[in-house]
N, C-alpha and C positions, 0 to 999 in steps of 0.2 A: 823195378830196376831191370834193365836189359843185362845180356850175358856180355857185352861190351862193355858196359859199365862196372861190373861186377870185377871181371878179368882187371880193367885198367885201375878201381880203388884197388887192389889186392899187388898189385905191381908197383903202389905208389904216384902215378901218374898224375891222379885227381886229388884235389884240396878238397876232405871232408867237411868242412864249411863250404864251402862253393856248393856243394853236390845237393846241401841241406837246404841250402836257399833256391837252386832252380826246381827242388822238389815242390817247396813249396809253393812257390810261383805256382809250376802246375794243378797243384791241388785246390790252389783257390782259382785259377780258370775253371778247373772241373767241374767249382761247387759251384759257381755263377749261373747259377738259370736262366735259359734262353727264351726271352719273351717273344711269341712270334707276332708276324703284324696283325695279323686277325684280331688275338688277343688285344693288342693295342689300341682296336682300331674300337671292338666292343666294348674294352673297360670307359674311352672316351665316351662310349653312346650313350652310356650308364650314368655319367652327367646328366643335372636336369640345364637343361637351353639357357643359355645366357651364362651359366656359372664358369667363374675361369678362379684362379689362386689370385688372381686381381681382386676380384668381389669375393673372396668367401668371409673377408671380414665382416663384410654385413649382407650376406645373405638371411632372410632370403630377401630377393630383387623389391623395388620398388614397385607399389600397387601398377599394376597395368586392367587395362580391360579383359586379360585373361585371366585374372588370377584374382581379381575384388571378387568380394563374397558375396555382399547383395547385390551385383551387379549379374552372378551366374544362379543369383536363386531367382534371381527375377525371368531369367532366361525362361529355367528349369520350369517355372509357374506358366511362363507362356507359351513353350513349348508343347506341355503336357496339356495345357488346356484345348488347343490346337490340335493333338494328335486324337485325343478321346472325342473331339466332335469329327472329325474321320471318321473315327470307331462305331461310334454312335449313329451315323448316315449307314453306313455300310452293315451294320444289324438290322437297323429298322428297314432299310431293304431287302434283307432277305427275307426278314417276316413278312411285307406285304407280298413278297413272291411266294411265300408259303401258303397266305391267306388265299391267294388268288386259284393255286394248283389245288387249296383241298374243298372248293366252292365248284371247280370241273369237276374232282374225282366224286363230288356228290351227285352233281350230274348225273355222271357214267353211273352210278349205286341205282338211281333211280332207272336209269334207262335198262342197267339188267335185271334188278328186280321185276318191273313187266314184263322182258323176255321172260324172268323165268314160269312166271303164271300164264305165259300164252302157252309155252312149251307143254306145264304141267294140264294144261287141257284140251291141246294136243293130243297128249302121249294116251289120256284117259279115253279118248273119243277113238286115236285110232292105233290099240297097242301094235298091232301087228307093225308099225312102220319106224325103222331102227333111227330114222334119225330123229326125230324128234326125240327119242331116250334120248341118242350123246346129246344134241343140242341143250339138252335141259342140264345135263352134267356139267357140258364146260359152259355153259352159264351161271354156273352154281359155287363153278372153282373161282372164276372169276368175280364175280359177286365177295368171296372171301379176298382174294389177292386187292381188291380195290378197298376194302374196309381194313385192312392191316396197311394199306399205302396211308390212309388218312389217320389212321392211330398214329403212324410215325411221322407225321407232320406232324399232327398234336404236339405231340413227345416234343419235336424238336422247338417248337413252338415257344413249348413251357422251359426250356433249356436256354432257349434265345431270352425269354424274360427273365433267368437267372442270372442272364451275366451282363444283361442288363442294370440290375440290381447291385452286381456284385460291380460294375463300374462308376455308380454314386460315388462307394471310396474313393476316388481317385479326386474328387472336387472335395471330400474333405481333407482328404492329403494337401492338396491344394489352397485351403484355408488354413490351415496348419505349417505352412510354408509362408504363407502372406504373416500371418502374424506373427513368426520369428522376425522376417523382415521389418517391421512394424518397431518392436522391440529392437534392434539392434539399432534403428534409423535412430529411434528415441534416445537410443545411449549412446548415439554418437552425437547427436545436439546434445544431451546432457554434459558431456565429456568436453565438446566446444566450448560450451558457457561457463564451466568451470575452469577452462584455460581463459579466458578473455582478462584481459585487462585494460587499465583505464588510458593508459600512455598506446599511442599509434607503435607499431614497429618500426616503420621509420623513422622514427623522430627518437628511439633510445641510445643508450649510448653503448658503443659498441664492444662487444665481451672480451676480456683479457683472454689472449691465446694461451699464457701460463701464468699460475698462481704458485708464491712461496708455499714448497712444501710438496710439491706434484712429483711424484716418481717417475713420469716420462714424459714422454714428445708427443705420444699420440692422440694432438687434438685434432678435431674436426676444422675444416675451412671454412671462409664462407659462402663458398658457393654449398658446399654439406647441410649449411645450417637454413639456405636458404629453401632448396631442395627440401629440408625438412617441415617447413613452416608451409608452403606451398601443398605440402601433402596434407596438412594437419587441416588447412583450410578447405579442400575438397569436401 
């Protein structure tokens, strides 16, 4: 309360009920939280697609091709079967590119191995002459550095056959996916034949929209019903 307000209740001026009801007017403005649009705009996104307070009685939506289950494991099966022969091209390529690089660096092994025995009898015949020593040296280093290049192809070799190995799983995951689908297909014809019956649907007679005894209104139409039967028949 203002020193205006205060001075004029103390003077009489103001009706202490008045005073009490624009107070609180105010004070429920104050407590009203201010949603801003952002907010708004994010809580909306936070919806899943297509949901409105129309459909949330029977959410969730009717089977689409996004959202049937054997329809996105069959995807998932042939996607991944798809991606791992990718996988599988582009391994076995690098292994023959492996095979190929450590079949030269045997080469090179051989070609300095010679140098180094021409060197070493060189160097015996005429010590006085220095290069023939270094010669025989960095033929010797290299000699090393070329047998540690072919070790680590090996290595990598035997790493490229491990994941190799380790990518089998992925075609028994793959079998293991086919025959949930498998089972589910089976109980969904099981589940057909057990709804079948021996009268056509068209030809019954049509369902009482309400029965003595019903607590409310909310039945289905027939467009609801038909909608349902069309789905059941899928």
């Amino acid at each position: 309360m203002t020193q205006e307000e205060l001075d004029a209740l103390m003077g009489g001026d103001v009706d202490l009920d008045e005073l009490e009801d624009v107070s609180d007017e105010e004070t429920e403005e104050e407590s009203v939280p201010e949603v801003s649009q952002e907010e708004s705009v994010s809580k909306k996104d936070e919806e899943p697609a297509g949901y409105s307070d129309d459909t949330a009685h029977r959410w969730p939506l009717p089977a689409t091709d996004e959202n049937k289950m054997v329809h996105q494991l069959d995807d998932v099966t042939k996607e991944s079967e798809e991606k791992a022969g990718e996988i599988f091209d582009i391994i076995e390529n690098i292994s023959n590119e492996l095979m190929e690089k450590e079949e030269e660096a045997n080469k090179t092994i051989d070609t300095l191995t010679h140098n180094i025995e021409l060197f070493k009898t060189l160097k015996t015949k005429f010590p006085d002459v220095a290069v023939f020593s270094t010669s025989l040296t960095e033929n010797e280093e290299a000699l090393v550095a070329a047998q540690t290049i072919i070790q680590t192809m090996q290595n990598s070799g035997d790493e490229i056959m491990n994941v190799m190995d380790i990518m089998q799983y992925q075609d028994i995951h793959r079998q293991k996916i086919e025959r949930v689908i498998n089972v589910m297909r089976a109980l969904a014809g099981y589940m057909n034949t057990l709804f079948e019956g021996k009268i056509d649907d068209s030809k019954r007679v049509s369902s009482a929209q309400h029965i003595v005894g019903d607590t409310h209104n909310d039945t289905a139409s027939a467009e609801d019903i038909e909608a349902l039967l069309a789905q059941f028949g899928k």
